[in-house]
N, C-alpha and C positions, 0 to 999 in steps of 0.2 A: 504493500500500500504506500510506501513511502516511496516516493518517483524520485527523490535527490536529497541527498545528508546534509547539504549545506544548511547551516542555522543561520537563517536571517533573524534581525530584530525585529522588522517590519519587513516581510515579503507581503508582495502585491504586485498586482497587475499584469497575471498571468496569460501569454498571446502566442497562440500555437500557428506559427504562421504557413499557411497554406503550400507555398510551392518547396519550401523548406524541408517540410515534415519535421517541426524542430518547434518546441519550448522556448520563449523568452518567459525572466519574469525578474520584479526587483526587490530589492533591500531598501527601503526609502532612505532608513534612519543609516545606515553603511554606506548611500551614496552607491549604490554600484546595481549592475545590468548584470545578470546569470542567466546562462544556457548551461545545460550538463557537459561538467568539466571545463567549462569555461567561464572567465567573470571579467566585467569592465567597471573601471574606477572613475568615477566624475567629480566636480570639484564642489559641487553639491546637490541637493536632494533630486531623484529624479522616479515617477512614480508610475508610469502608464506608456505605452506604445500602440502605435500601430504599423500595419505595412506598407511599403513605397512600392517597391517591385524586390524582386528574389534577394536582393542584395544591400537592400538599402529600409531602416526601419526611422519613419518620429517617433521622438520620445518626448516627452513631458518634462522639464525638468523647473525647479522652483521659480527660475526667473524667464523660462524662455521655451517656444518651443523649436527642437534642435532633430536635424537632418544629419543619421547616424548611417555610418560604412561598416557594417557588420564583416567583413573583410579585414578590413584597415585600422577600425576603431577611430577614423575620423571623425569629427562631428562638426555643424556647418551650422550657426542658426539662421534658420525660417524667420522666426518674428518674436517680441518681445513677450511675456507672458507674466501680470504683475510686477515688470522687474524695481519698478520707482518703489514696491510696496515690502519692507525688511521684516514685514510681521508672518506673510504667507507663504507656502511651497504649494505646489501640484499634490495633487492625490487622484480620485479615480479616474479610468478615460476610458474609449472605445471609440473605434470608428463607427460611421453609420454604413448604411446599403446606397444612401447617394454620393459616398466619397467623404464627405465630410467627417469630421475627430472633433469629438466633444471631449474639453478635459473641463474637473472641477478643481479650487482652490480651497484652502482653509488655513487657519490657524497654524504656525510650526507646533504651536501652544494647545491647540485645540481650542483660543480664543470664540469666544460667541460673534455669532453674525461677520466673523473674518473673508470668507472667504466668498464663491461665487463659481456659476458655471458657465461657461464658456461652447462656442463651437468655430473651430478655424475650418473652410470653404473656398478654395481656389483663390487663395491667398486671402483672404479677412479671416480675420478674428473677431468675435464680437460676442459683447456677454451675454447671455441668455435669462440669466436666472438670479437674484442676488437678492439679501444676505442669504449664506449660508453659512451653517457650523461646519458640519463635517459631511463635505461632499463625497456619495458614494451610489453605486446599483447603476452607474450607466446601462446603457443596452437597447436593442433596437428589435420591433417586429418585424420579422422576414422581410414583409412586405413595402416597408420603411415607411408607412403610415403613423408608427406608433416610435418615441422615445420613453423611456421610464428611466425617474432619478430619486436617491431619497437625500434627505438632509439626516443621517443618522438618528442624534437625537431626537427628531420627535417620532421615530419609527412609524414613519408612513412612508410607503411609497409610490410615488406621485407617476401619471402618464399625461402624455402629452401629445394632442396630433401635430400630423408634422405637412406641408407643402409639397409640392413633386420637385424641390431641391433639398429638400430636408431643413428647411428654418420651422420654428415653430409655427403655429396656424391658430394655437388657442391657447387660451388659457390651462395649467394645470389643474389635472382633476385628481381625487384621491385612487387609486389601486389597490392598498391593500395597506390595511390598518393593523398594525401589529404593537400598539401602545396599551397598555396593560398588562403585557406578555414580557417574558425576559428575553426574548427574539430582539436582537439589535441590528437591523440590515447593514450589512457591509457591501460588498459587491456582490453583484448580477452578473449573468448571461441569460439570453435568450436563446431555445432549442429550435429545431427545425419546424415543429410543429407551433411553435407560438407561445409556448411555456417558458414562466420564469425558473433559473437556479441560484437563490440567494444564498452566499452565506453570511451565515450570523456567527457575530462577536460574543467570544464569552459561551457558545451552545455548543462549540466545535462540530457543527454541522451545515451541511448542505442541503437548504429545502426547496420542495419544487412546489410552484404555485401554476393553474389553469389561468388562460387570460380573463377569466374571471375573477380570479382572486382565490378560488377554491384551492386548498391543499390538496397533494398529490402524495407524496412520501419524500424522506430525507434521505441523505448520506450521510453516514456519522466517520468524524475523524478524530484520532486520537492525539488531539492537541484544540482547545478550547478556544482558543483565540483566530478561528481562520476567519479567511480578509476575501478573499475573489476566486471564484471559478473560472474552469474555460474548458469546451471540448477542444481535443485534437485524437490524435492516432490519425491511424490508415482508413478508419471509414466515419470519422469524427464521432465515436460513441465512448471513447475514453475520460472521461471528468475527471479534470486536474483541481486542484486546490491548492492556494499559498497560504500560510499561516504566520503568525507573529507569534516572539518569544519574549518584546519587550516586557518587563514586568514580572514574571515568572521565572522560577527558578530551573536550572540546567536539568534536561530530559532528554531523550535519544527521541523527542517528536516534535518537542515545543519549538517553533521555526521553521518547520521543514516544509516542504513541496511537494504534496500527496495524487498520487491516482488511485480511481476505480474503474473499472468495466463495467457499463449500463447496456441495458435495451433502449438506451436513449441517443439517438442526432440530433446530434449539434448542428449548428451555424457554421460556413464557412467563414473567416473572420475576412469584413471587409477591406479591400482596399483604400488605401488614405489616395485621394485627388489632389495632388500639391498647385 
């Protein structure tokens, strides 16, 4: 079950890139980018990717977002991202199905109302959604009619239609209310079929929700603190998960980069449109 040993503090942002057949995922609090048996060092926080073409990944980083040589380990920035702002780093992100990368922002502090969410689009960036505490659950319906995002603390998570370029088109509506529950939404993925896979902070599991909001069944991991899924494998039905170990004491799980085998398809993880 455990896909890679490396102990991150904060792993997150796990992106199985399609023509690859290969794992990204990162360390926020370590600054650094992991693939198995491999790792890149940055000069600070950097939380989320997506893909350019075979060779080339954005990443998300506190101040900017940066055009990465998966090769080379060059890095090239695209455009600024919060950089005037000393209080915030990058946290969740996802491409959409129209080329566009939505990342969110927060607190390094986990500050209230710090942060904000974002979506860069054939060169703009522009904010989407603001304040937010602690931005997470990006993701996208197949169809890319739909975006879902939550603002952790208040464990709702929120959708949103979207335009035939993928900006939003309405105001958000509630999805799936999990406040009175110890369920704390951290990252999403959406399945082939339209299902959400959250995991939640603190429950060391992976639950699936109907686009209704109805529960379906979880994935349980043996580290309590996991942060985001993602299918990949050879027929996208493998479920990855990264976890955090900030806070908790040394274990051979707390940190680590988890798979399982489902009767579940995944999403092909979309292309970023630069």
């Amino acid at each position: 079950m455990i896909f890679d040993n490396t102990a991150c503090q904060l792993g997150e942002g796990p992106l199985w890139h399609p023509t690859r057949n290969q794992l990204f995922w990162f360390d926020i609090l370590n600054h650094r980018l992991h693939t198995k048996g491999q790792e890149w060092k940055f000069d600070t926080y950097v939380s989320a990717a997506g893909w350019v073409d075979t060779d080339t990944l954005m990443i998300a980083s506190a101040k900017s977002l940066l055009k990465f040589d998966i090769k080379t380990g060059e890095r090239t920035e695209i455009c600024p991202l919060e950089a005037d702002n000393p209080v915030t780093r990058s946290n969740d992100g996802r491409a959409d199905p129209q080329g566009g990368f939505w990342i969110g922002t927060m607190g390094i502090e986990a500050q209230e109302n710090a942060g904000a969410i974002y979506r860069y689009y054939k060169g703009e960036l522009r904010q989407l959604f603001a304040p937010i505490t602690i931005s997470n659950a990006i993701c996208f319906a197949p169809d890319g009619k739909t975006a879902y995002f939550t603002d952790t603390p208040t464990q709702k998570i929120m959708q949103v239609q979207l335009d035939q370029d993928g900006w939003p088109a309405s105001e958000p509506t509630l999805y799936l209310d999990l406040s009175g529950t110890e369920d704390r939404p951290d990252g999403s993925v959406i399945d082939h079929d339209g299902n959400m896979w959250n995991a939640q902070w603190g429950r060391g599991r992976v639950a699936g929700y109907a686009p209704d909001g109805t529960f379906i069944k979880a994935f349980d991991f043996p580290a309590p603190q996991t942060t985001c899924p993602s299918f990949g494998g050879d027929n996208l039905t493998t479920l990855f998960c990264t976890s955090a170990a900030t806070g908790l004491p040394t274990s051979e799980s707390n940190g680590r980069t988890f798979c399982v085998e489902t009767d579940i398809k995944g999403q092909r993880e979309h292309q970023v449109q630069l």
